[in-house]
C-alpha positions in Angstrom: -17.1 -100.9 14.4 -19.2 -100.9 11.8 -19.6 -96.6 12.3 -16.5 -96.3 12.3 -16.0 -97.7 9.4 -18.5 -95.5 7.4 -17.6 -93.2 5.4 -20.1 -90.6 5.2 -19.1 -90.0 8.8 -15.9 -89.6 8.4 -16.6 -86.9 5.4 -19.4 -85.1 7.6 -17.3 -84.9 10.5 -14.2 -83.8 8.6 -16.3 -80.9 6.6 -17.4 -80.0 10.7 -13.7 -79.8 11.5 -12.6 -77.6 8.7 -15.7 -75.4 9.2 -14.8 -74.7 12.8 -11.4 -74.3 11.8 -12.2 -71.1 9.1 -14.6 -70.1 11.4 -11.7 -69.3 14.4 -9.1 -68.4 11.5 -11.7 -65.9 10.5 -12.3 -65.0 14.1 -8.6 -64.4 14.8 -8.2 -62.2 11.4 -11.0 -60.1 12.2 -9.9 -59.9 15.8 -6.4 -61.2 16.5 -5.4 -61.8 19.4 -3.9 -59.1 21.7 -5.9 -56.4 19.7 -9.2 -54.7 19.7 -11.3 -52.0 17.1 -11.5 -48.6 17.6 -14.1 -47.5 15.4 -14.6 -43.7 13.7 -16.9 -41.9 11.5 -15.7 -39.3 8.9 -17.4 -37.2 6.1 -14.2 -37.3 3.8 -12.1 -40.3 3.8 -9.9 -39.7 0.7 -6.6 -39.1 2.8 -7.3 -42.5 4.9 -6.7 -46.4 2.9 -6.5 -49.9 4.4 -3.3 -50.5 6.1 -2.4 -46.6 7.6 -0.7 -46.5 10.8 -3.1 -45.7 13.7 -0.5 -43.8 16.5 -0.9 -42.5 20.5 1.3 -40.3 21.2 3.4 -40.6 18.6 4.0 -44.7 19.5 2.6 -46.9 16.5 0.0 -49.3 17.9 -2.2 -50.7 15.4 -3.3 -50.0 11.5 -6.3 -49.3 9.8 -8.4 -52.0 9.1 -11.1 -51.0 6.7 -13.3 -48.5 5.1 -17.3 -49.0 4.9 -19.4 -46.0 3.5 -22.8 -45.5 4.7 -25.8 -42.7 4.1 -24.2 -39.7 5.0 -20.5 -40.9 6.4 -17.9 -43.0 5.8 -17.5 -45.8 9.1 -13.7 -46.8 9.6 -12.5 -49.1 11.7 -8.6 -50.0 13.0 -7.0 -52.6 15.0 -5.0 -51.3 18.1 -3.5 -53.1 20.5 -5.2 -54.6 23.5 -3.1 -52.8 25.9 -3.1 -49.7 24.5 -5.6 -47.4 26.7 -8.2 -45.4 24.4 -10.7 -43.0 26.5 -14.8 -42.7 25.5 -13.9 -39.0 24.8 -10.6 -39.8 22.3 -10.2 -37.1 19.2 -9.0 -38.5 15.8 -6.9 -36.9 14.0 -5.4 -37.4 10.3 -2.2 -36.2 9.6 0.5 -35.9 6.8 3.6 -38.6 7.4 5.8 -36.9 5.4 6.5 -34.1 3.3 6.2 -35.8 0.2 2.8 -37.8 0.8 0.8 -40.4 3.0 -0.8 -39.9 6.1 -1.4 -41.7 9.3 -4.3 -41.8 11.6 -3.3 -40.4 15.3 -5.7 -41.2 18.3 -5.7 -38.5 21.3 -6.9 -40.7 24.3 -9.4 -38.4 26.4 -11.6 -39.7 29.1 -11.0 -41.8 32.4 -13.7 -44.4 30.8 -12.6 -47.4 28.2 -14.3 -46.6 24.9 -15.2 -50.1 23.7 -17.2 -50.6 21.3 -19.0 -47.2 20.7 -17.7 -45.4 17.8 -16.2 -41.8 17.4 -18.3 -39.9 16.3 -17.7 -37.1 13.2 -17.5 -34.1 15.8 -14.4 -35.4 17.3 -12.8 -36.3 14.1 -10.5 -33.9 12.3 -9.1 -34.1 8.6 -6.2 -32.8 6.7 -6.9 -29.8 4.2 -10.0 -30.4 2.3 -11.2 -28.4 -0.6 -14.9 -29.2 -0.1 -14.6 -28.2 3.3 -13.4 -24.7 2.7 -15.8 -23.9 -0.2 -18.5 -25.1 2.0 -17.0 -22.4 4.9 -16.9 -20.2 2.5 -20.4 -20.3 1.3 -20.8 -20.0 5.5 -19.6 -16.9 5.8 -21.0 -15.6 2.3 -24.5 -16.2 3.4 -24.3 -13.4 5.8 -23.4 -10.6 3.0 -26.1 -8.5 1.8 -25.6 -8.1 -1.9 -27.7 -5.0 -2.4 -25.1 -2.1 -1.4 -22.4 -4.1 -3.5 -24.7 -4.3 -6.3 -25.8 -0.5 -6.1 -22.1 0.5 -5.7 -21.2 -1.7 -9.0 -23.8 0.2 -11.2 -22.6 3.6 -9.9 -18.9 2.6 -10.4 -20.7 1.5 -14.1 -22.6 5.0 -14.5 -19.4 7.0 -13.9 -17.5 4.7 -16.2 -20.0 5.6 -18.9 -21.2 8.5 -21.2 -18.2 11.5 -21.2 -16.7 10.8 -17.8 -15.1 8.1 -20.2 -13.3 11.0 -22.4 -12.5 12.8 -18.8 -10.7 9.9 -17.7 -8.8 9.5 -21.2 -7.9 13.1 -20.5 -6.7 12.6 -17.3 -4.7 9.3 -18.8 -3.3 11.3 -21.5 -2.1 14.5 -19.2 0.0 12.2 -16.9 1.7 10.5 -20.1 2.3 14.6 -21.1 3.9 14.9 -17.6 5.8 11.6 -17.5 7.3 12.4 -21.0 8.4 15.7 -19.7 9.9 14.5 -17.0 11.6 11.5 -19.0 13.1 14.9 -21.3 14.3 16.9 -18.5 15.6 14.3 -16.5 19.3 15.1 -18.5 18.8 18.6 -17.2 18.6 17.2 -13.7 21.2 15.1 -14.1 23.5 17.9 -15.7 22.7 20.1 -12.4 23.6 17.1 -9.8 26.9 17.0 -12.0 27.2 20.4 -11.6 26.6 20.3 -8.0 29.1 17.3 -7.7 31.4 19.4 -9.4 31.0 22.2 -7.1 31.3 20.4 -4.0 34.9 19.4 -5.3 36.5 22.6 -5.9 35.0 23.8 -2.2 36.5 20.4 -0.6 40.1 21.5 -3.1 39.9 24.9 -1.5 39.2 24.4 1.8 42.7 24.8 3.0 42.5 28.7 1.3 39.2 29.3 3.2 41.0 28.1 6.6 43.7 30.3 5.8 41.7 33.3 4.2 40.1 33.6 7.6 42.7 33.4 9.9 44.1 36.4 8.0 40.7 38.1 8.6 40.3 37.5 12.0 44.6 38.8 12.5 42.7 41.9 10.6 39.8 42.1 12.8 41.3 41.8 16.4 44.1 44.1 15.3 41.4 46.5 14.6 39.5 45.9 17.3 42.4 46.3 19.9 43.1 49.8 17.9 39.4 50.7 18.2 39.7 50.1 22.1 43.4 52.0 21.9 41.6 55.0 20.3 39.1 55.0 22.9 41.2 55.4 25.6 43.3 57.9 24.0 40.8 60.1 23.4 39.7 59.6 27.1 43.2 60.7 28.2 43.0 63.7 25.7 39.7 64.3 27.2 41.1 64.5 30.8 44.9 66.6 29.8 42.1 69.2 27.9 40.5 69.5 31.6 43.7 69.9 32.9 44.8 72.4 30.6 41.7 74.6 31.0 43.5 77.2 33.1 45.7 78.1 30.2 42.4 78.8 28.3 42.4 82.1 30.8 45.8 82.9 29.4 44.4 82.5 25.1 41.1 84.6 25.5 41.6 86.4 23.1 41.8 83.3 21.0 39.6 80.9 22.7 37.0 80.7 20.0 39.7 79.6 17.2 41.4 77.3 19.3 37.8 75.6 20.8 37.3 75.2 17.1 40.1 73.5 16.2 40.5 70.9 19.2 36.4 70.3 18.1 37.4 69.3 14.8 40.4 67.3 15.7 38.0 65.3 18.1 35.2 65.2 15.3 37.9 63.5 12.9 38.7 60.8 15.1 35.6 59.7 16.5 34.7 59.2 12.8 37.3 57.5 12.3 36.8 55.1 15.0 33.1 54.8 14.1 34.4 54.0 10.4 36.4 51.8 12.1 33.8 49.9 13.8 31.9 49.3 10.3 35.0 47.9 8.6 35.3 45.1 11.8 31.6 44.0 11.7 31.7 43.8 7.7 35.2 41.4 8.5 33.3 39.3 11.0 30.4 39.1 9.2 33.1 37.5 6.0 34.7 35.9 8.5 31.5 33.7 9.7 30.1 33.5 6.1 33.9 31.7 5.6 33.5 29.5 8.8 30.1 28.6 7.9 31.4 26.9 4.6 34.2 25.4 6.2 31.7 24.0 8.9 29.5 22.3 6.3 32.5 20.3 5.4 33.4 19.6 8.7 36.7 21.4 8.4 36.5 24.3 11.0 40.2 25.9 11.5 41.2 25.1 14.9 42.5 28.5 16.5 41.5 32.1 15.1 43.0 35.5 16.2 39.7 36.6 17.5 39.2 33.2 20.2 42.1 35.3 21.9 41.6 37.5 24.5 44.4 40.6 24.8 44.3 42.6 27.9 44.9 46.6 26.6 44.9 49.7 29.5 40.8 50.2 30.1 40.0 47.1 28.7 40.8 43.8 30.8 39.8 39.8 29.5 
C-alpha cells in the first residue's frame, strides 16, 4: 500500500507513459500507418518542396515528405501508400502541374521486384528545365571545338576589314545607294509606262469587236480571191485545150501564124501574171489576217466562223 501510495512512482511511471506515448506518435508521423517511403536522389531540387503530390499513373498516392541535402546531392523522401506497387527499377520524374506554376513528383513503377528501402538513384531521376543543366551541356559539346581555324578565320575576316579594303567596301556601299537612288527616281517612269500599258490594253479590249469584224471582211476578201485564183486556173486550162483543138485552123492562117502565136503568147503572159499577182495579194491578206487573230487570241476573243474555215467545191478543185 505503502508503494502505491508514493509519489515519486506515480511521477516516474507517468513521465514513462508519456514517453512511450511521443515515441509511437512520432513513429506513426514519420511512418503512418498504411504508408511507406520511397526514397530519391536529385542534383537540383529547386522545382520540388515539402508537401508535392507524388503520382503513378496519373492516380495521387502519397506527397513529399522532406528534403535533406548531402555532399554532392540532394536526398528526398515521400510517403506513398502501402498498397501502391513501386518496382526496384522505378524512374522519377518531375513535372509541371499547371500552366501557371507548381509541380508534382510522378513515379514510373519498373521492375517485377519491390523496391523497399533502397533509394533511386540520380540516373533514373529526371528534372524539369534547368538552366545549369544546359550551360553545363553546352560546355559538353563546346569542349570538342577546335578554336584554331575559328581564330585564324577571325583575323583574316580582321585583315580584309583593314587598311584600303575599308575604302573598297565604302565604295561598294556608296555605288548601291547611287543605284538604289536611281531606281527610287525612275521608278515614276516605270510607273508612267505600266499606265501606259494599262491604257493600251483598254483600247485593244474597246476594239476588239472591230478586229473580229475587220477579219471576217479579210478572210470574205481572201477566199473570194482564192476561188478566182483556182477559177483562172482552170480557165486557162480549158483555153489551153480549145488552142489544141483549134490547131488545124493554124494550117488555114500561115501566112499569119507568127502574128497570131504572138498575140495568144501575150494574152496568156498577162494572165498568168495576173494570177501570180494574185496569189501575192492573198498571202499578204492571210498573213493580216493571222496578225489580227493573233491579237484577238491574246484576249481570248477569237471570232467564231471565218470565210476561209469554209470549204467551196469549184470545177477542178473538190473539198
Amino acid at each position: 500500500m505503502k508503494i502505491l501510495r508514493n509519489s515519486t512512482l506515480w511521477g516516474g511511471g507517468a513521465l514513462i507513459l508519456l514517453l512511450v506515448v511521443a515515441l509511437v506518435a512520432a513513429m506513426l508521423y514519420t511512418h503512418p500507418l498504411g504508408q511507406k517511403t520511397v526514397t530519391f536522389y536529385t542534383d537540383d531540387a529547386a522545382s520540388i518542396r515539402p508537401g508535392d503530390q507524388v503520382r503513378i499513373a496519373g492516380i495521387n498516392v502519397g506527397k513529399v515528405q522532406d528534403l535533406a541535402l548531402e555532399s554532392n546531392q540532394v536526398r528526398v523522401r515521400a510517403q506513398v501508400e502501402g498498397s501502391a506497387f513501386v518496382g526496384d527499377r522505378s524512374q522519377v520524374e518531375v513535372r509541371m502541374l499547371t500552366v501557371v506554376g507548381g509541380y508534382y513528383v510522378s513515379i514510373t513503377s519498373l521492375g517485377d521486384t519491390p523496391l523497399g528501402a533502397r533509394p533511386i538513384p540520380v540516373e533514373r531521376v529526371t528534372m524539369p528545365y534547368s538552366l545549369i543543366r544546359t550551360l553545363t551541356d553546352a560546355t559538353k559539346i563546346t569542349d570538342t571545338v577546335n578554336p584554331k581555324p575559328i581564330n585564324e578565320s577571325l583575323n583574316q575576316v580582321q585583315k580584309g576589314l583593314a587598311g584600303t579594303n575599308v575604302e573598297s567596301l565604302a565604295a561598294i556601299i556608296d555605288a548601291g545607294n547611287s543605284v538604289m537612288s536611281t531606281i527610287d527616281k525612275q521608278r515614276g517612269q516605270v510607273t508612267a509606262i505600266l499606265n501606259l500599258s494599262d491604257e493600251y490594253i483598254r483600247a485593244l479590249n474597246n476594239f476588239s469587236g472591230n478586229f473580229k469584224e475587220m477579219i471576217e471582211k479579210i478572210s470574205i476578201v481572201e477566199q473570194s480571191l482564192t476561188l478566182y485564183s483556182k477559177r483562172l486556173t482552170a480557165a486557162l486550162t480549158l483555153f489551153s485545150q480549145v488552142m489544141d483543138g483549134l490547131s488545124p485552123l493554124g494550117v488555114f492562117y500561115r501566112d499569119h501564124r507568127d502574128k497570131f502565136i504572138t498575140k495568144v503568147r501575150d494574152w496568156t503572159q498577162k494572165a498568168r501574171m495576173w494570177s501570180d499577182r494574185n496569189g501575192v495579194i492573198i498571202r499578204a491578206l492571210r498573213l493580216g489576217r493571222r496578225k489580227l487573230e493573233r491579237i484577238l487570241d491574246a484576249q481570248n476573243a477569237p471570232p467564231e466562223l471565218l470565210a476561209t474555215d469554209l470549204c467551196i467545191p469549184i470545177p477542178g478543185s473538190p473539198c
